[in-house]
C-alpha positions as CSV (number, residue, x, y, z in Angstrom):
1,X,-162.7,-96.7,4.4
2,X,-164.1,-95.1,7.5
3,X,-160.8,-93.6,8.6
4,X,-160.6,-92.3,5.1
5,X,-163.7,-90.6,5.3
6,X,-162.7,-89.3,8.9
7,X,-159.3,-88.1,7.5
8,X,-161.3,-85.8,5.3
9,X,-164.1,-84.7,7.5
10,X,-161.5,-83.4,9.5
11,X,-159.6,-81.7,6.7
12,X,-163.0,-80.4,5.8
13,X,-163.2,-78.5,9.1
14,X,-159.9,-77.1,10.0
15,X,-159.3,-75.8,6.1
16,X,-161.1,-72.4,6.9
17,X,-159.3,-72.3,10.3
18,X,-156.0,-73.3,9.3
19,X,-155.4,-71.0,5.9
20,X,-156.9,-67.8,7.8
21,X,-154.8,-68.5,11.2
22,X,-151.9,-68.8,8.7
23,X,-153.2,-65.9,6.6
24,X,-153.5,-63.4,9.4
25,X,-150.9,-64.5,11.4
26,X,-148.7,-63.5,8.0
27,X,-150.0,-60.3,7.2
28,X,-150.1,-58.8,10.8
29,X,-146.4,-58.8,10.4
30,X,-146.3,-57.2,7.6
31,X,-149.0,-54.3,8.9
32,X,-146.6,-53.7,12.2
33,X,-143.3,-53.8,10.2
34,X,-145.0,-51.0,7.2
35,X,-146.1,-49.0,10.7
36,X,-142.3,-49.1,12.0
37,X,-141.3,-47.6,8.7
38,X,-140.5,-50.8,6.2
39,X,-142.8,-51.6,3.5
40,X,-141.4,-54.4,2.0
41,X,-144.2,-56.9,2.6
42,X,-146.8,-54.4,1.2
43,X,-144.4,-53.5,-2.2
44,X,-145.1,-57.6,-2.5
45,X,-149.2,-57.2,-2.0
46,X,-148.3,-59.8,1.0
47,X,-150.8,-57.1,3.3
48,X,-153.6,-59.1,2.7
49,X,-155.6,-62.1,4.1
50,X,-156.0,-63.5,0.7
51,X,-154.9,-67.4,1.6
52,X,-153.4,-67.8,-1.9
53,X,-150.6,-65.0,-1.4
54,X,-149.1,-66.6,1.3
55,X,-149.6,-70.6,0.8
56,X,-146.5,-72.4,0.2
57,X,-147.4,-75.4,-1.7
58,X,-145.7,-77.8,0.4
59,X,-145.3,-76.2,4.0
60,X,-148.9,-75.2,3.8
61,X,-150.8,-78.2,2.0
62,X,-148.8,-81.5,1.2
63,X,-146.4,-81.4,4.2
64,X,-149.3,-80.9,7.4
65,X,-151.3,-83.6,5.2
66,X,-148.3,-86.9,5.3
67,X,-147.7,-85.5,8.9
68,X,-151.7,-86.0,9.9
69,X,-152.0,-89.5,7.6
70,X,-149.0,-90.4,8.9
71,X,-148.6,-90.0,12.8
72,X,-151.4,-88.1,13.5
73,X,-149.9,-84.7,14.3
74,X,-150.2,-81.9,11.5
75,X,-147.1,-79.2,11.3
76,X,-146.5,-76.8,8.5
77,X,-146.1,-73.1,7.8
78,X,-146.9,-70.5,4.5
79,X,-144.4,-68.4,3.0
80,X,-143.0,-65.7,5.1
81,X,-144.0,-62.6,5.1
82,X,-140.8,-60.4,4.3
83,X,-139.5,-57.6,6.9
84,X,-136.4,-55.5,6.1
85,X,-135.4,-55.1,9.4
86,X,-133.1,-52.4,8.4
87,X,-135.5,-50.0,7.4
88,X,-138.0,-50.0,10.7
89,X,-137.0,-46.7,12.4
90,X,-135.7,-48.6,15.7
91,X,-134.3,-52.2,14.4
92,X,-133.4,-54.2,17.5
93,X,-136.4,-52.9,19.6
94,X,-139.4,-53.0,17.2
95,X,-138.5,-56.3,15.2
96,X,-140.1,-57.9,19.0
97,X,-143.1,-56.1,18.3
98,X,-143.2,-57.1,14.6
99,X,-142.8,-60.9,15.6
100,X,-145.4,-60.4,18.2
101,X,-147.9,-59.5,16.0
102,X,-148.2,-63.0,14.3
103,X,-148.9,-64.3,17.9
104,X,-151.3,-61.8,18.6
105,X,-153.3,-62.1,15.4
106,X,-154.1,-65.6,16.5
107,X,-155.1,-64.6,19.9
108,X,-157.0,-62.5,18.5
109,X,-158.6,-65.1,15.6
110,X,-159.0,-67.5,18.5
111,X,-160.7,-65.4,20.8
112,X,-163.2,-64.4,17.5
113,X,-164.0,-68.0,16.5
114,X,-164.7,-68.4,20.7
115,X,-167.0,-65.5,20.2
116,X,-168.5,-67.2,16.9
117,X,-168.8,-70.6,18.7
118,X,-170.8,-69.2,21.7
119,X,-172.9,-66.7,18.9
120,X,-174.1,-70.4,17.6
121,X,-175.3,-72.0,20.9
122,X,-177.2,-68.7,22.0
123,X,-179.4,-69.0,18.4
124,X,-179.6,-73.0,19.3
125,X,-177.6,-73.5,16.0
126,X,-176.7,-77.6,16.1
127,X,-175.1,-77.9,12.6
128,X,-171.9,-80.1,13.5
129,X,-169.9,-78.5,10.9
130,X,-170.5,-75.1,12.3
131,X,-170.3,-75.7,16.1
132,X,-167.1,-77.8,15.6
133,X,-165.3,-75.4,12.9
134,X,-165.7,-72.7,15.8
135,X,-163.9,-75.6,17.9
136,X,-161.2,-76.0,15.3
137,X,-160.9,-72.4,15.0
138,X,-159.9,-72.1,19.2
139,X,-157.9,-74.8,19.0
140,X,-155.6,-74.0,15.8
141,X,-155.4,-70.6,16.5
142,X,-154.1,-71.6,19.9
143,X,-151.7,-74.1,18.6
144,X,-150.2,-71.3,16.1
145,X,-150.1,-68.8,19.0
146,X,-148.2,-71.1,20.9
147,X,-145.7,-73.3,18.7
148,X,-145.1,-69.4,17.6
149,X,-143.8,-68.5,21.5
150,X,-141.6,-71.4,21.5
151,X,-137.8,-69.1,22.2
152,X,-136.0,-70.5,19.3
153,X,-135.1,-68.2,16.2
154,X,-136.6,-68.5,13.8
155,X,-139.9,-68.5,15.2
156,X,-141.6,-65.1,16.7
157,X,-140.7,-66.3,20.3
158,X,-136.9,-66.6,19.1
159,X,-137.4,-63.0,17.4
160,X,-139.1,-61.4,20.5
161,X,-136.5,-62.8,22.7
162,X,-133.9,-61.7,20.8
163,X,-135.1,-58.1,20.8
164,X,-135.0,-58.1,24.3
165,X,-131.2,-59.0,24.6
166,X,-128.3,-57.3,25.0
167,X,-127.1,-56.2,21.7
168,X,-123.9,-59.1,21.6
169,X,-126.1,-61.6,23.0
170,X,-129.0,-60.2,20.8
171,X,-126.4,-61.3,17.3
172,X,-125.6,-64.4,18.9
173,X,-128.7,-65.5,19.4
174,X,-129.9,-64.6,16.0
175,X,-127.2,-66.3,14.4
176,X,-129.4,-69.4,15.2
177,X,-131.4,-68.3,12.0
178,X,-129.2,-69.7,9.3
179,X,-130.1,-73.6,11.0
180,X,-133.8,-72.8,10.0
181,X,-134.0,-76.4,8.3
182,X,-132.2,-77.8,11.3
183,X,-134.8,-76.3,13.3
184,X,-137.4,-77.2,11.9
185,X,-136.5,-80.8,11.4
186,X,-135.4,-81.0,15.5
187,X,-138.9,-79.3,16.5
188,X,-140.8,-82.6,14.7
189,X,-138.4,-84.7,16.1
190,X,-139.2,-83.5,19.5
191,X,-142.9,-83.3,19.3
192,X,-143.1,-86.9,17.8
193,X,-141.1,-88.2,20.7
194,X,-143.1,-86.3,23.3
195,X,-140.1,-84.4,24.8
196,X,-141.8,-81.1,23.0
197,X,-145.6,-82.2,23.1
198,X,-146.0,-82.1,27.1
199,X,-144.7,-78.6,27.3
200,X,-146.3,-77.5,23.7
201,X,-149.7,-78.7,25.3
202,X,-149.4,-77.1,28.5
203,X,-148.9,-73.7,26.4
204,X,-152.3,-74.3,24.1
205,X,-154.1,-75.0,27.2
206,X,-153.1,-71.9,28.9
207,X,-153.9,-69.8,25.4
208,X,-157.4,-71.3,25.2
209,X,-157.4,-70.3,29.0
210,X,-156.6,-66.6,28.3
211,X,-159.0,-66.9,25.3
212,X,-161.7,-68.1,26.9
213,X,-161.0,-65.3,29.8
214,X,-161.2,-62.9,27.3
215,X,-164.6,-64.3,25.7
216,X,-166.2,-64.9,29.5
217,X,-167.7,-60.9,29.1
218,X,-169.6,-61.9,25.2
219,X,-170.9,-65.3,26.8
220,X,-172.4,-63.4,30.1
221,X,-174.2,-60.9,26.9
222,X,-175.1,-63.7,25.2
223,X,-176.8,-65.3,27.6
């Protein structure tokens, strides 16, 4: 009963997190592809940080839920937000900066719930489910930035890298895309058999690193 309880004390904590990391993450896409010329995701009101307009019911709730009951390691992801490539102004060049937006978001979310955290201990504020959502906030904001980088289409880092390319190596690559399933499935594979974990972890740590960096400045104000 106990690990029940602690199963959803810690659902309880990383819900607030987890949907706006998701949220954000979603939406800045959608803001950097509208300022490269393609509205798409704003025709579908997906501009928004409203949670509910980019949940997907099972990537985003029932599928990180058996993953953290079952082997302890949540994984999931919302709807995508969706980017005519076609229509930005400079396709092959800016979809890189449109993928890196979702990364960036959560640096930036991550470096905000730092900020929040260190807000807390400067007013002596103890509350456990305050000081340790700031925690969770870091640290899954962090994760998304992260698992996001990883250079495999169709994840931003495969999107960024492919931008960079040469333009036959840049369709080759992409044509990694249509194994989206496959890719997915593979990336769980490899994080529950700690070939991916070891080098996943080593990229969180240096994102809380650079977060923390960037925080150093707001905790020397603070006091």
């Amino acid at each position: 009963m106990s690990d029940i309880n602690q199963a959803i004390q810690t659902v309880a904590v990383y819900a607030i997190p987890v949907l706006f990391a998701i949220s954000l993450h979603e939406a800045s896409h959608g803001y950097v592809a509208r300022y490269f010329g393609d509205n798409t995701a704003e025709q579908q009101g997906r501009l928004t940080p409203n949670p509910i307009k980019h949940i997907d019911p099972f990537g985003t709730v029932i599928l990180p839920l058996i993953l953290y009951l079952t082997i302890q390691m949540p994984f999931g992801y919302a709807k995508p937000v969706p980017v005519d490539y076609s229509r930005l102004r400079n396709p092959k060049k800016q979809m890189g900066f449109v993928a890196a937006a979702g990364p960036a978001a959560n640096l930036a979310m991550g470096l905000a719930w730092a900020i929040w955290g260190m807000l807390l201990q400067a007013l002596n504020v103890t509350e456990p489910f305050l000081t340790t959502m700031a925690q969770a906030g870091v640290i899954v904001n962090a994760v998304m930035c992260a698992f996001n980088l990883i250079p495999v289409p169709p994840l931003d880092g495969g999107r960024i890298v492919t931008a960079l390319l040469p333009m036959e190596l840049a369709r080759r690559y992409a044509r990694i895309e249509r194994f989206t399933p496959y890719i997915f499935i593979a990336l769980i594979v490899l994080m529950y058999t700690g070939v991916l974990s070891s080098v996943l972890l080593t990229m969180v740590r240096a994102v809380i690193s650079i977060i923390m960096l960037l925080a150093w400045p707001f905790r020397m104000l603070l006091g």
